[in-house]
PyMOL Python script that loads the backbone (N, CA, C, O; Angstrom):
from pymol import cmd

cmd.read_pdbstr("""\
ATOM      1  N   UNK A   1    -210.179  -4.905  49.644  1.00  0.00           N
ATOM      2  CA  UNK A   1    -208.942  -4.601  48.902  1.00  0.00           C
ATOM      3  C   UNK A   1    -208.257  -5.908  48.484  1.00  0.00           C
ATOM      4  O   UNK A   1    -208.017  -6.202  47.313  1.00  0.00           O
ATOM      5  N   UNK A   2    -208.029  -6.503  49.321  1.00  0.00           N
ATOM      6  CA  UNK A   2    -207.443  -7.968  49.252  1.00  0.00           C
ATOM      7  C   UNK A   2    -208.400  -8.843  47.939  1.00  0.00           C
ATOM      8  O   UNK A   2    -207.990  -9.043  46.796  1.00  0.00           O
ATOM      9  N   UNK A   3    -209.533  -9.196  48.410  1.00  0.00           N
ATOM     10  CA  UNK A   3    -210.581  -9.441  47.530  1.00  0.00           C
ATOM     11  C   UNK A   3    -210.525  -9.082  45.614  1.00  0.00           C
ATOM     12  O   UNK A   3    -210.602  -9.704  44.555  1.00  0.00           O
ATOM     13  N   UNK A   4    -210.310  -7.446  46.190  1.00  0.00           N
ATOM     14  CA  UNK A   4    -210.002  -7.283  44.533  1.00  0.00           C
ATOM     15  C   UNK A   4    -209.137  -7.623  43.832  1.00  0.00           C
ATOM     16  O   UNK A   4    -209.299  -7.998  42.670  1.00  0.00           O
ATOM     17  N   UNK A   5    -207.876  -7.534  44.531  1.00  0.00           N
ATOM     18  CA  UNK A   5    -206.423  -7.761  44.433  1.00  0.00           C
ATOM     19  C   UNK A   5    -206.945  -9.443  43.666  1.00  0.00           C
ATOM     20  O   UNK A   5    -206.891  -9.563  42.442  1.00  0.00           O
ATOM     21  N   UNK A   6    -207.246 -10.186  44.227  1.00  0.00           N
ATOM     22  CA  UNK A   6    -207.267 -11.579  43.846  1.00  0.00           C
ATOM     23  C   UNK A   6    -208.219 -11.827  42.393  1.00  0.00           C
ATOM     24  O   UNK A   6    -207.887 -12.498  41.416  1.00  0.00           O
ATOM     25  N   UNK A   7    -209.426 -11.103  42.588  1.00  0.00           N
ATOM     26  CA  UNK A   7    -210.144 -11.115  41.610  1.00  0.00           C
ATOM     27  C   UNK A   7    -209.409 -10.563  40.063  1.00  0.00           C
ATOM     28  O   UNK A   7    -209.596 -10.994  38.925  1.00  0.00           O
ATOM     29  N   UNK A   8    -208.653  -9.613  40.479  1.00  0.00           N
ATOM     30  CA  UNK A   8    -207.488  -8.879  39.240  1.00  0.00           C
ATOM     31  C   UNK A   8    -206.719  -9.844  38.676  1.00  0.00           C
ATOM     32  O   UNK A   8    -206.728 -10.136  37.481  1.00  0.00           O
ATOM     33  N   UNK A   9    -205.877 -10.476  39.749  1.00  0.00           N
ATOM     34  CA  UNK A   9    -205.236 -11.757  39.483  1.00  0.00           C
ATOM     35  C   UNK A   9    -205.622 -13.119  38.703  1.00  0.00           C
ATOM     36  O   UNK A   9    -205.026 -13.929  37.994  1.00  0.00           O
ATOM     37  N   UNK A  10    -206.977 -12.942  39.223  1.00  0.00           N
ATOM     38  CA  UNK A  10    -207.648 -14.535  38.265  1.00  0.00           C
ATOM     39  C   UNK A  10    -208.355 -14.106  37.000  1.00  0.00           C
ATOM     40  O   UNK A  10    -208.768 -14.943  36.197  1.00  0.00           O
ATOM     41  N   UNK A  11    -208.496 -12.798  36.821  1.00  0.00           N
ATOM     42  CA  UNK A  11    -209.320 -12.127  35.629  1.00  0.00           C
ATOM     43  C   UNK A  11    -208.193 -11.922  34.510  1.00  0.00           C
ATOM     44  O   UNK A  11    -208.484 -12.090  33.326  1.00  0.00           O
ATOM     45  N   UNK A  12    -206.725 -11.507  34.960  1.00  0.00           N
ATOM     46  CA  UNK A  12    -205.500 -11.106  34.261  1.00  0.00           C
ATOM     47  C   UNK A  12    -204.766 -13.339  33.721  1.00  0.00           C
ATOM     48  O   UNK A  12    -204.377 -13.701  32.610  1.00  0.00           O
ATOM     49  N   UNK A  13    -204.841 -13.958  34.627  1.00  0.00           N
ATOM     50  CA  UNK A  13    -204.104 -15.730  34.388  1.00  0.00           C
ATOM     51  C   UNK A  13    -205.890 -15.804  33.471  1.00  0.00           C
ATOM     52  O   UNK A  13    -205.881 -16.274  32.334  1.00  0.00           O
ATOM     53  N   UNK A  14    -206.783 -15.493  33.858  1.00  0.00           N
ATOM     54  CA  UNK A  14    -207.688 -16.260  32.402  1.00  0.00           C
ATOM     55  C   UNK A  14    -207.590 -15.432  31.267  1.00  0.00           C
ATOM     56  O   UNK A  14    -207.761 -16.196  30.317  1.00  0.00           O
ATOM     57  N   UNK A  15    -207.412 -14.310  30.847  1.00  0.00           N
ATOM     58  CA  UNK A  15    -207.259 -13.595  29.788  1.00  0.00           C
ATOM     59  C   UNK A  15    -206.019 -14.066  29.527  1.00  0.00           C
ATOM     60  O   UNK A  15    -205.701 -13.913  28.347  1.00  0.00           O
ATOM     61  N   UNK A  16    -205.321 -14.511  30.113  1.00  0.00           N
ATOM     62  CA  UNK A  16    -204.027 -14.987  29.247  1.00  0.00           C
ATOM     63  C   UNK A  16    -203.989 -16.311  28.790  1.00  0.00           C
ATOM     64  O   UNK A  16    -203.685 -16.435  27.604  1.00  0.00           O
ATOM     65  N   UNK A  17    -204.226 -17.356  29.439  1.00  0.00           N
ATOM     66  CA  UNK A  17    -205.011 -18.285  29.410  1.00  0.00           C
ATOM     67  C   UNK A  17    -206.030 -18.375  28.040  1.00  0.00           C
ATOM     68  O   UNK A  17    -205.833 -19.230  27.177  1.00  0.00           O
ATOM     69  N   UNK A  18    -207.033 -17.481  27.959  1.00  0.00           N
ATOM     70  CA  UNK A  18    -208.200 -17.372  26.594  1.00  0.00           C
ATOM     71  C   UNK A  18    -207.077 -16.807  25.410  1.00  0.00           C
ATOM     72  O   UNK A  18    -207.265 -17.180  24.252  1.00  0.00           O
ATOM     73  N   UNK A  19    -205.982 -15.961  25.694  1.00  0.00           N
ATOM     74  CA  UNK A  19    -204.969 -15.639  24.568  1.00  0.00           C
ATOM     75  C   UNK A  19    -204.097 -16.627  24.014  1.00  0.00           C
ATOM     76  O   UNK A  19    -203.833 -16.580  22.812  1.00  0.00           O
ATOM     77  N   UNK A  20    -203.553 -17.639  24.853  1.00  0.00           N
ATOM     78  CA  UNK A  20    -203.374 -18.670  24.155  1.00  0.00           C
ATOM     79  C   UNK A  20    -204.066 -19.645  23.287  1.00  0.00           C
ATOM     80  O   UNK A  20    -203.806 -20.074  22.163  1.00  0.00           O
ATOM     81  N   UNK A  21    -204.977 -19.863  24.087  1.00  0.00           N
ATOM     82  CA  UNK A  21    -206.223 -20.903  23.366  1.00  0.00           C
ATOM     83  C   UNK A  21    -206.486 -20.477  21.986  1.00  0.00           C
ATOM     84  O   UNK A  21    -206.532 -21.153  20.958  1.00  0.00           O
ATOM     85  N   UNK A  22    -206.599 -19.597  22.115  1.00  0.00           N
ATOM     86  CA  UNK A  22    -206.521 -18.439  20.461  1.00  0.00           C
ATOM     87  C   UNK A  22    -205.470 -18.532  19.474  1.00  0.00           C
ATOM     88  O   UNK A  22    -205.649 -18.662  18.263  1.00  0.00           O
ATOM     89  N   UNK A  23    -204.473 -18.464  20.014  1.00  0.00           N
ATOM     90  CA  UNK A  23    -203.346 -18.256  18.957  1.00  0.00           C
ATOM     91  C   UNK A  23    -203.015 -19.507  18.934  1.00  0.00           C
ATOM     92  O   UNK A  23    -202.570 -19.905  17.857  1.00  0.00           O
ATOM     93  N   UNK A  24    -203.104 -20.386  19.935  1.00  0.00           N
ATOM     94  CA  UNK A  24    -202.387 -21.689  19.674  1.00  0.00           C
ATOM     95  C   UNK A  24    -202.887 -22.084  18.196  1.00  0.00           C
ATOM     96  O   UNK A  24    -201.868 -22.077  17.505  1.00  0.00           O
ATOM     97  N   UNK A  25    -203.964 -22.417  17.420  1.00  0.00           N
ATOM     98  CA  UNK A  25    -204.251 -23.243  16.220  1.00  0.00           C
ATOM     99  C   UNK A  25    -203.394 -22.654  15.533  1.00  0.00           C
ATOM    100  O   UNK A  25    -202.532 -23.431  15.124  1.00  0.00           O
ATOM    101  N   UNK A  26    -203.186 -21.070  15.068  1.00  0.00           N
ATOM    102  CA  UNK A  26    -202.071 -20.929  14.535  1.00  0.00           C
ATOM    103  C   UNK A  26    -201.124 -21.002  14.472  1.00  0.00           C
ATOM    104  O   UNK A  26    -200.492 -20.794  13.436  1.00  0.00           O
ATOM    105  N   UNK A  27    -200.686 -21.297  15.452  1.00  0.00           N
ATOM    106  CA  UNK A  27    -198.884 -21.738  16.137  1.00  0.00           C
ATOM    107  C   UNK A  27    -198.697 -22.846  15.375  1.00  0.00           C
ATOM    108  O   UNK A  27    -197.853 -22.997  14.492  1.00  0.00           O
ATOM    109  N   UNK A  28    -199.778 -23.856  15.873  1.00  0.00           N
ATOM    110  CA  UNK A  28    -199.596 -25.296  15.612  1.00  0.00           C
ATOM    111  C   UNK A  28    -199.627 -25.054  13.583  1.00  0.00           C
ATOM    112  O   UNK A  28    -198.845 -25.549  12.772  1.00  0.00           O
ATOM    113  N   UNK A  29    -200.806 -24.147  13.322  1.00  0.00           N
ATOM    114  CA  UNK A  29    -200.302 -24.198  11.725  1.00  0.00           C
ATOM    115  C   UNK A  29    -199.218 -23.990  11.103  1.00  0.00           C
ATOM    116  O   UNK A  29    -198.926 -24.487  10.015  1.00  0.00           O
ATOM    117  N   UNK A  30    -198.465 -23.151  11.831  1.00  0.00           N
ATOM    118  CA  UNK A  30    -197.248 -22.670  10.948  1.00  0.00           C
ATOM    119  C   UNK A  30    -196.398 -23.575  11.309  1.00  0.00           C
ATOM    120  O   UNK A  30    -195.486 -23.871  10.537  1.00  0.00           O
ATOM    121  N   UNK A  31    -196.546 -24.304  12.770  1.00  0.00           N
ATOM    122  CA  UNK A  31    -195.413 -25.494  12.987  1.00  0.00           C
ATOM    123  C   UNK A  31    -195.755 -26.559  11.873  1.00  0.00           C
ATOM    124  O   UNK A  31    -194.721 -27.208  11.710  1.00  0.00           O
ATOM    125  N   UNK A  32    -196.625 -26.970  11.134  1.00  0.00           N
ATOM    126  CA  UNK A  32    -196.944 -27.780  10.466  1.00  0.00           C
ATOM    127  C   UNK A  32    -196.264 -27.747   9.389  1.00  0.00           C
ATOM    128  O   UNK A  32    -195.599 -28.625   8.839  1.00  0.00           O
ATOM    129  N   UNK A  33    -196.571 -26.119   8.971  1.00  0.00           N
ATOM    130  CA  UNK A  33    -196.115 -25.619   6.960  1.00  0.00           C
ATOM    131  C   UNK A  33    -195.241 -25.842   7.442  1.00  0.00           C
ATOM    132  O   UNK A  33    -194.920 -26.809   6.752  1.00  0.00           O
ATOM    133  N   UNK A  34    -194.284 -25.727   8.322  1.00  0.00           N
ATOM    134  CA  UNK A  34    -192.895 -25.355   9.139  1.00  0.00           C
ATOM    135  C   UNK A  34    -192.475 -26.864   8.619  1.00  0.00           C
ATOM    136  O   UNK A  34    -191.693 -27.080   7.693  1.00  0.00           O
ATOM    137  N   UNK A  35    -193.127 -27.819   9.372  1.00  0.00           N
ATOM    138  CA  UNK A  35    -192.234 -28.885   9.251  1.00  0.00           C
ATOM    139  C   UNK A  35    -192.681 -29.922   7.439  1.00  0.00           C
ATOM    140  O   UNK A  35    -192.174 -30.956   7.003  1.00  0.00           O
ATOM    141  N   UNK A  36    -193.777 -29.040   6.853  1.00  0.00           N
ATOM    142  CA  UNK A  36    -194.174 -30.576   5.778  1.00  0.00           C
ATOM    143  C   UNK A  36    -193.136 -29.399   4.156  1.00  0.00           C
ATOM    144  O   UNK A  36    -193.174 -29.669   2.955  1.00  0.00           O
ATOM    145  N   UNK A  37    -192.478 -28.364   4.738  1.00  0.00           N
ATOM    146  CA  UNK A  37    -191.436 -27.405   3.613  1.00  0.00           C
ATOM    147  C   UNK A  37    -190.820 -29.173   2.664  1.00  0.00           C
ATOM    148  O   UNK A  37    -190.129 -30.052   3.180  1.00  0.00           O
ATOM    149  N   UNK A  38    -191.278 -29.159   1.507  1.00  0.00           N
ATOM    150  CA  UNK A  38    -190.216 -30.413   0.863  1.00  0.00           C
ATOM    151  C   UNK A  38    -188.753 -30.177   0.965  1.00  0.00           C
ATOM    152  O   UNK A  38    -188.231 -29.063   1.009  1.00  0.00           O
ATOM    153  N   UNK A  39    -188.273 -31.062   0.992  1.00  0.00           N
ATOM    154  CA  UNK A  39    -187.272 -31.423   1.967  1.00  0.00           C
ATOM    155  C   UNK A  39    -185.613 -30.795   0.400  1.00  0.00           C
ATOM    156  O   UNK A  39    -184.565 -30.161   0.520  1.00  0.00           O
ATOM    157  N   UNK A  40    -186.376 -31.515  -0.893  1.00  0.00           N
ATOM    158  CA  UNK A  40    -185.778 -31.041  -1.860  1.00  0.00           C
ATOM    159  C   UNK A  40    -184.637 -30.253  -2.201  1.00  0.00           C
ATOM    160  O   UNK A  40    -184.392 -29.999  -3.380  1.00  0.00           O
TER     161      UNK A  40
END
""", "prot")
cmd.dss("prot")
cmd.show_as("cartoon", "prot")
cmd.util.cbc("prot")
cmd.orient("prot")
C-alpha cells in the first residue's frame, strides 16, 4: 500500500514535470513576441 502510494506520487511530480517541459517553448515564445511588440 505504502509502495503504491509512493509510486502514484513519483508517476503524478513526473507527469507534471514532462507538462512543463512541453509548454515551456511556448511560454518562452510568447514571452518573446511579448517583449520584441515595437515599442512605437
Amino acid at each position: 500500500m505504502f509502495l503504491e502510494l509512493r509510486l502514484s506520487v513519483i508517476l503524478f511530480s513526473a507527469r507534471a514535470v514532462a507538462i512543463n517541459i512541453f509548454t515551456l517553448p511556448s511560454r518562452v515564445k510568447s514571452l518573446v513576441s511579448f517583449f520584441k511588440v515595437p515599442k512605437s
